[in-house]
N, C-alpha and C positions, 0 to 999 in steps of 0.2 A: 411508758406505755407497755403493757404487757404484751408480749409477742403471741400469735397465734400459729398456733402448730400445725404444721403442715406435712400431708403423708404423698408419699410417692409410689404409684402402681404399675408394677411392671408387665405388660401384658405379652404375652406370648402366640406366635402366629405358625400353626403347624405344617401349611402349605411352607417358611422359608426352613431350608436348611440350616440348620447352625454349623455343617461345616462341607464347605463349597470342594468339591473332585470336580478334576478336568472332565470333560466328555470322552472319555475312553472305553470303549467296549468290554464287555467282560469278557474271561480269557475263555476257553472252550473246557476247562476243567472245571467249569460250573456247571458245565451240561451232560452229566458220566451218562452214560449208555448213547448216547446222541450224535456221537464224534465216531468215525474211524481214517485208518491208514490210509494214505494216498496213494499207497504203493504195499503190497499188493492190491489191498483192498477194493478202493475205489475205479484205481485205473484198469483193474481188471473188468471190473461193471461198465466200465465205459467201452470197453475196447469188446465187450461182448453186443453191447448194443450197435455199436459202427460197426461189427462183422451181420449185425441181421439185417441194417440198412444197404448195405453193400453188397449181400448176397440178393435181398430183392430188387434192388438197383438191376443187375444181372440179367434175373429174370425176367425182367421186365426190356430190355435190348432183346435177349433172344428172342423173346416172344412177338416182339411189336416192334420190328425195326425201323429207322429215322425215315418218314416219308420222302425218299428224295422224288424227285420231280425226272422229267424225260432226259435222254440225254444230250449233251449239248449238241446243237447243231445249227452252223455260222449259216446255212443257209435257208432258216427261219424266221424271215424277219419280223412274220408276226409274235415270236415268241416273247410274253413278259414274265420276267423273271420275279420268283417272288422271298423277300426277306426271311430270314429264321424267324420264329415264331416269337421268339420275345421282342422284335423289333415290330413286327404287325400291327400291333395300336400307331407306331406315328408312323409307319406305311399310311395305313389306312388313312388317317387325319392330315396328309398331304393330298389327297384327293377332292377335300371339300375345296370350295371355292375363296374362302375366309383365309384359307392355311395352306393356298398355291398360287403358281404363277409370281403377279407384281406383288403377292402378301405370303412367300416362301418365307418369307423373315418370322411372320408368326407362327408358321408350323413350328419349325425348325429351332427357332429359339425362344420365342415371346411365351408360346401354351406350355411348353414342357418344363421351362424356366419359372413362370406362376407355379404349376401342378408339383413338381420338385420342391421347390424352396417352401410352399407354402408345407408339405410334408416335413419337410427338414425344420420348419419353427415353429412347427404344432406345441412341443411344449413349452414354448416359450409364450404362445398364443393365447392354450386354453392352461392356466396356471392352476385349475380346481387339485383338492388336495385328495377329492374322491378317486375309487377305481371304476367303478362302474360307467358302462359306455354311457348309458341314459343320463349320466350327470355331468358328463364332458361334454356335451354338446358342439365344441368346435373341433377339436379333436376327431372325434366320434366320425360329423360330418366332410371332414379334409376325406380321411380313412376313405369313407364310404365311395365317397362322390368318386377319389379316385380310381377305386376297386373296381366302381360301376363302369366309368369309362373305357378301363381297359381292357377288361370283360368282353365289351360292346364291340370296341373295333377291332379287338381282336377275331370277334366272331365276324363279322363283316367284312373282313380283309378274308379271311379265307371261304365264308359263302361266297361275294363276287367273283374271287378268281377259279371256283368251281365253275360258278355261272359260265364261266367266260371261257373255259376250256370244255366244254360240253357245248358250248355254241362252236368253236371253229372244229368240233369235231376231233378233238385231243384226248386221248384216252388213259387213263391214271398215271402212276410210277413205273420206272424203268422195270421195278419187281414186274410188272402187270405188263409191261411190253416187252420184256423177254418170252412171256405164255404165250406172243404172238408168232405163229407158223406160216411157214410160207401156204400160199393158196396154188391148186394146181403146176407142181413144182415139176411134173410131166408135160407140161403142154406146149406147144411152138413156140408160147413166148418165152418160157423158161429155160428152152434152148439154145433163142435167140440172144437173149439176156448173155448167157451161158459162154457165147461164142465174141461178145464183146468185150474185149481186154481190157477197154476206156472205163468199163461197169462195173466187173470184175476186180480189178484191178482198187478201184476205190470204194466202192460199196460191199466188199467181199462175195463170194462163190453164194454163199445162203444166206447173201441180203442183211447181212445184221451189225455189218460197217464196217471201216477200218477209215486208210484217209478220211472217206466221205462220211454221212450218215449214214444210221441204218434206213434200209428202205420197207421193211418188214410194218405193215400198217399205212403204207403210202398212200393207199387209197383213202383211209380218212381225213388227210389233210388236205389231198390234191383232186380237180377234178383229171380227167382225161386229156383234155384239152389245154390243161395246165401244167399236166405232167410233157407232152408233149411239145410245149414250148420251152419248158426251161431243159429238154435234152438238145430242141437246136438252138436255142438264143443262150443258153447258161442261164447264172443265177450265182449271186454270190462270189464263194472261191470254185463253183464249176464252171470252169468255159464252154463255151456253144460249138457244134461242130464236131464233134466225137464219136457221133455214131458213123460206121461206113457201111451199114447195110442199106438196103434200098428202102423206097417208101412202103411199101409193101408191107416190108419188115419192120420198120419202126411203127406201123399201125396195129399191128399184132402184139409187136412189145408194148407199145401204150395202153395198149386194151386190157394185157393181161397185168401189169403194172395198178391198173385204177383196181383190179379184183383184189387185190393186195389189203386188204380191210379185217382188223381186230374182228374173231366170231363173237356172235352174240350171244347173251349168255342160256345155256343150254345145248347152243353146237358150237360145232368141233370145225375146222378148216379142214379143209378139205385138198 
């Protein structure tokens, strides 16, 4: 039998390599003009920008100092103290009824332990290989949703506890109750006051504290009749019984005590 001949075609595929290199970056001397020193060069750019951040960091304390709140005093017992401001959102979300009391456990650990960890496995979540938010869809939404929430109670923790200090008659920062001056610091009861070493003594000469609190704005916490009771029954760490002038006297000191009140704004104390 005569054999039939037979041809062989080699074909060629220019998508494969014909010869395979490891995955290793190129060096940085394929990119001339692209590259510089890290020293001086670079770290000098760096350390020029962290002196602009720094200096307006600065500026930004002098100008707008940390709101602190009134000054302590043990003998306020309606006083509610309120968290730093990054703490605010799970302030605030300890007050719903879901995430307090017999369901602390969900504030506290159940919602912030979801909202966290689902942050923490976002990308492991949404795996899309896009940048763009609109194509991440779960990612995107984790983001948002938490952004949103603590946005939210963060503003809500500090509307309420405005709310709530403008109700019992509380008036700003200690900056803001220092502008507060004694009222009629001539008159019988400032005398009176004056001549009480038990008063004196803890609440300072011009009313603005020492042991005791200040009393400087007393009248908008206290009424008359309240201020008058906690000087004979006490309150707190004041003990009752301390005054030794007569009733008389301690009607005049109480009277001129409740005028004791932050001016409003426009006037001046008087």
């Amino acid at each position: 039998m005569a054999r039939e001949s037979k041809e062989i075609l080699y074909v060629g595929d220019s998508r494969v390599r014909a010869e395979r290199r490891p995955n290793i970056p190129r060096d940085y001397d394929d990119y001339p003009g692209k590259t510089e020193a890290f020293m001086p060069d670079f770290l000098l750019k760096e350390w020029m920008v962290a002196v602009v951040f720094l200096v307006g960091f600065m500026m930004l304390v002098i100008l707008h100092p940390a709101p602190l709140e009134e000054v302590a005093d043990p003998t306020n017992t309606a006083y509610t103290p309120l968290p730093d401001w990054y703490f605010l959102f799970l302030y605030q979300l300890l007050k719903y009824p879901f995430a307090s009391g017999d369901f602390v456990v969900v504030g506290t650990v159940i919602i912030p332990g979801l909202a966290f960890g689902a942050l923490l496995l976002a990308p492991w979540l949404d795996r899309s290989p896009h940048r763009r938010a609109l194509k991440r869809p779960i990612a995107s939404g984790i983001m948002l949703l938490s952004l949103a929430a603590i946005v939210y109670l963060t503003w809500a923790a500090v509307a309420q506890h405005e709310a709530k200090l403008a109700a019992s008659g509380q008036h700003g920062t200690p900056m803001e109750s220092a502008k507060v001056e004694m009222v009629e610091p001539d008159s019988e009861g400032a005398q009176i006051f004056a001549s009480q070493a038990s008063c004196t003594g803890c609440h300072g000469a011009n009313m603005q504290g020492g042991m005791g609190p200040s009393l400087l704005g007393v009248g908008d916490r206290l009424s008359a009749d309240e201020i008058a009771s906690v000087i004979q029954n006490g309150r707190g760490a004041m003990p009752g019984g301390t005054f030794t002038g007569t009733d008389e006297e301690l009607n005049i000191m109480v009277e001129w005590l409740a005028k004791q009140k932050a001016a409003a704004e426009g006037e001046s104390a008087e």
